[in-house]
C-alpha positions in Angstrom: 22.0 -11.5 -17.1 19.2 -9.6 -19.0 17.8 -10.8 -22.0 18.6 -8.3 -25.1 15.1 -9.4 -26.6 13.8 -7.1 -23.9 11.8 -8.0 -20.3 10.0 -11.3 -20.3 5.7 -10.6 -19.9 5.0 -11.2 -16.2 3.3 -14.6 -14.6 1.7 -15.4 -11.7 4.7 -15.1 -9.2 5.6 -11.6 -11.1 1.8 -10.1 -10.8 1.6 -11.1 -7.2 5.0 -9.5 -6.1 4.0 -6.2 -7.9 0.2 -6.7 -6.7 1.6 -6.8 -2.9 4.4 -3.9 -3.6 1.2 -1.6 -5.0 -0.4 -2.7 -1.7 2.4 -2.0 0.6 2.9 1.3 -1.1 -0.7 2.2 -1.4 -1.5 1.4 2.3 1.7 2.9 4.0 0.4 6.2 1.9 -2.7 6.6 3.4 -1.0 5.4 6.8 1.3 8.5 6.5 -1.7 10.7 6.1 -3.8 9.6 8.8 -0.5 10.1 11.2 -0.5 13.8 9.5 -3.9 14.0 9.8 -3.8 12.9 13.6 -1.1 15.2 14.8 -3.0 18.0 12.8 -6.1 17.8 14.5 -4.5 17.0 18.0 -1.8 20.4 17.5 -4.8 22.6 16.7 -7.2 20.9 19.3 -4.3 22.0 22.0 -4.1 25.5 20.6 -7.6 25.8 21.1 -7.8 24.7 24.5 -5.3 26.7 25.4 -6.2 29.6 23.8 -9.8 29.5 25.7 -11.5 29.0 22.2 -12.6 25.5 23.4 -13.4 24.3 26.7 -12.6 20.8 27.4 -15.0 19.9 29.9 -18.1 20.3 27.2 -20.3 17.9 25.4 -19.4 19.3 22.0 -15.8 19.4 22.5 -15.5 15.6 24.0 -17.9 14.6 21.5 -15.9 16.2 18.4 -13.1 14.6 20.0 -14.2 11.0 20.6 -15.5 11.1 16.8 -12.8 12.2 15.4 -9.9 9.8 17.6 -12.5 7.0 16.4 -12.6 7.6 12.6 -8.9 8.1 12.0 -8.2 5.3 14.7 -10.4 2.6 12.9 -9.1 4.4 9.0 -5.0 3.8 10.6 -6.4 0.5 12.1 -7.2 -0.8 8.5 -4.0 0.8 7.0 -2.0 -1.2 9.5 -3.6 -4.6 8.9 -3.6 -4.1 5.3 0.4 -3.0 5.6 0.9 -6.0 7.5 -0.9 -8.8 5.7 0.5 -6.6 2.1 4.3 -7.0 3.4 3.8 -10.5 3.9 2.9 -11.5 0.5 5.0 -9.2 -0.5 8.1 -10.9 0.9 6.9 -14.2 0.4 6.6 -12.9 -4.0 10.0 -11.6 -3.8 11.3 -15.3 -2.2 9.8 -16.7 -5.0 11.5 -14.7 -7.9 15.0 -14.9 -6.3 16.3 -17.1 -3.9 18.0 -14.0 -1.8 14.1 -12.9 -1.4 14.1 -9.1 -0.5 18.2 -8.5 0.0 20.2 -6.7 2.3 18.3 -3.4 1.4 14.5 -4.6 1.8 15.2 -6.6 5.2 17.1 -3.2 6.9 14.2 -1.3 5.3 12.2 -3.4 7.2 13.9 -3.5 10.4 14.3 0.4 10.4 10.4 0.8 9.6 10.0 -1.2 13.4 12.6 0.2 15.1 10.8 4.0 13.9 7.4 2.8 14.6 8.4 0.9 17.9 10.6 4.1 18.8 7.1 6.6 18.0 5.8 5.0 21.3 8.8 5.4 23.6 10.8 8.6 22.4 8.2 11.1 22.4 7.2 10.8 26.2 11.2 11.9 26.9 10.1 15.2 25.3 8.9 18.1 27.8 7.0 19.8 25.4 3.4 18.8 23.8 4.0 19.7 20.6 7.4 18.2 20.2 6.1 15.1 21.4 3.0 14.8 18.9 5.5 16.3 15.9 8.2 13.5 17.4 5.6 10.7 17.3 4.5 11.5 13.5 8.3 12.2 12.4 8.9 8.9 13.4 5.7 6.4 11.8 5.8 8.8 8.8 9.8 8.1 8.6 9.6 4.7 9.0 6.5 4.3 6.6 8.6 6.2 4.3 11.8 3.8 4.3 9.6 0.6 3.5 8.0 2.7 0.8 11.8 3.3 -0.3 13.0 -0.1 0.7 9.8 -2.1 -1.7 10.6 0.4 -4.6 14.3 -0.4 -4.9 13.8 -4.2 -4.8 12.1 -3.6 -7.3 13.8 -2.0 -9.4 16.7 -4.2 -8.4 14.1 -7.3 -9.2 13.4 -6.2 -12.6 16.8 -5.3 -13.3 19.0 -7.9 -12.1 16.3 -11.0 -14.0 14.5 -8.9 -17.2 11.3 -9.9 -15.8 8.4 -7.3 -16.8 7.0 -6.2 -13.3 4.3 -3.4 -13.6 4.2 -1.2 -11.6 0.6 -0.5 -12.1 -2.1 -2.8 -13.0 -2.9 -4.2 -16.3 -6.4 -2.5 -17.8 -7.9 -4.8 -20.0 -7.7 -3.6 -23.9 -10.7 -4.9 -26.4 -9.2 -5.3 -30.1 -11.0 -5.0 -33.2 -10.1 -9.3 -33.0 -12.6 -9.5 -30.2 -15.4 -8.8 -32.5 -13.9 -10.9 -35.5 -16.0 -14.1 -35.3 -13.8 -16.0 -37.7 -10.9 -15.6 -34.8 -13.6 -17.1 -32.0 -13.1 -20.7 -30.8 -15.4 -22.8 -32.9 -17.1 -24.7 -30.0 -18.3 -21.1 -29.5 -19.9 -20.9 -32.6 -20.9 -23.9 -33.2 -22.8 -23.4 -30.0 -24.2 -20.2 -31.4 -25.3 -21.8 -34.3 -27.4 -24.5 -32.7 -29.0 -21.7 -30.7 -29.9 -19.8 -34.0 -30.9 -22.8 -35.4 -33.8 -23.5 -32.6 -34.6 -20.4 -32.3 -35.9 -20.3 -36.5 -37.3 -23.2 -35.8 
């Protein structure tokens, strides 16, 4: 049961759970673009090709090509490790908070994200037509990006419900107080090592 003083300030278990549910969030995000991004760039290369505006068989078009495949494949490269290693720690935080860890809703969220992602590879060469198959493919790794998103969100909420705990959702800034430049309020090994400085230095 919740506390009525209010949620407890976070500790080390609590800023690491909402470190790696930023993470997950954050690096699923830019996933999902780079899939949009991908599927953009292919659609319109087609078009072009087809249309005549391009020709395949040219230096410039195979270059353009190659450069582009390799920036957004080494960009979604990143975003899958970071996703990876991020979801890790992030189930590994949420075991350490409650014993249940992520709950019936963060495992399926989990398992639906493979099964999407495993299904983008498979499904998509079923489909006669090009462009169904490149929108199929990103339907698929942006819906399943999209459930963990969901899945990390709700537990928690559920987390922070269900124990009072504060878990920020965004990091903590650091705030300087007029206390910061009250010497009186410093630890006096501090200024009793500023004072033995001052003191050699009038000498």
């Amino acid at each position: 049961m919740v506390s009525d003083r209010g949620p407890r300030p976070p500790g080390a278990a609590e800023e690491t759970f909402a470190v790696a549910s930023r993470r997950v969030i954050r690096f699923g995000a830019v996933y999902a673009f780079v899939v949009v991004a991908v599927a953009a760039l292919g659609l319109a290369g087609y078009a072009a090709i087809r249309s005549g505006a391009a020709d395949p068989t040219s230096v410039g078009t195979q270059a353009s090509v190659l450069l582009g495949t390799t920036i957004t494949g080494l960009i979604g490269l990143v975003c899958i490790l970071g996703l990876v290693v991020s979801t890790i720690v992030w189930i590994v935080g949420v075991h350490r908070l409650r014993p249940d860890g992520p709950g019936v809703v963060g495992y399926l969220a989990m398992a639906l994200c493979l099964l999407m992602v495993g299904l983008a590879y498979v499904l998509p060469a079923r489909v006669s037509s090009l462009n169904g198959a490149v929108l199929l493919e990103a339907a698929l790794r942006i819906g399943g990006i999209a459930v963990l998103i969901a899945g990390v969100v709700v537990v928690r909420s559920a987390l922070r419900r269900e124990t009072g705990l504060e878990i920020p959702a965004r990091p903590r800034t650091m705030q300087v107080s007029s206390d910061d430049w009250n010497a009186s309020k410093w630890d006096p090994e501090v200024l009793d090592d500023i004072e033995r400085r001052r003191g050699g230095q009038d000498r």
